[in-house]
N, C-alpha and C positions, 0 to 999 in steps of 0.2 A: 864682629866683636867690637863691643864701645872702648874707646881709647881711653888710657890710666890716667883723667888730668889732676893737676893739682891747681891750686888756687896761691899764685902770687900779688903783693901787693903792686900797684900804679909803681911809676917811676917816676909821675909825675910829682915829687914832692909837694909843690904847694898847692895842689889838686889834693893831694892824699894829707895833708894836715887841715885844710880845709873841711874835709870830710871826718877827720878821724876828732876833729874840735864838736863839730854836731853831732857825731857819736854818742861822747861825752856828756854833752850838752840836755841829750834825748835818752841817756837811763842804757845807752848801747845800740837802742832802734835804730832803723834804717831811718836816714833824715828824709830820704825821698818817701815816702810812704805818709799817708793821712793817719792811719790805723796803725797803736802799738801793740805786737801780741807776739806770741812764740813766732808765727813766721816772717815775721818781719823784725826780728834780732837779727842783729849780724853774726854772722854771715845769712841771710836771708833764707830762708825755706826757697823759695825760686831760684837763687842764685846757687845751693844745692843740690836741686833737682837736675839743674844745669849739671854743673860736675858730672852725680850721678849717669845722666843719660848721657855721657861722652860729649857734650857740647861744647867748644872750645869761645871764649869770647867775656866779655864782663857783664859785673854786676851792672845795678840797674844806676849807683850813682857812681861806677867810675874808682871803687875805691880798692878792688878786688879783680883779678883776672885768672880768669881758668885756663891754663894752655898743658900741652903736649909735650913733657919731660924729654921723650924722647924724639922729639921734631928737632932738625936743625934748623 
């Protein structure tokens, strides 16, 4: 059975305002991404297929992380 994750923000604040400014910037798009479209909104189409499939780990720029509620 795939594991319930949820998706927390970085901790790393000036990583994560860095990221959340080219958000902004980019209409919501993912900054790392060439191509704007529905799957590359943030939260990315990949980055919740991640979730989905139990995959524990981050988006693709660092802005998002998927982990394990109940992991200590």
């Amino acid at each position: 059975m795939k594991p319930k994750l949820k998706a927390v923000l970085t901790d790393d604040t000036e990583h994560a305002n860095k990221i959340l400014s080219a958000l902004r910037a980019n209409g919501g798009y993912c900054p790392c991404s060439l191509v704007n479209s529905e799957d590359t909104k943030c939260k990315c189409k990949e980055f919740r297929d991640q979730i989905k499939n139990g995959i524990e780990g981050s988006c693709h720029c660092g802005l998002y992380i998927a982990i394990n509620p109940e992991k200590k």
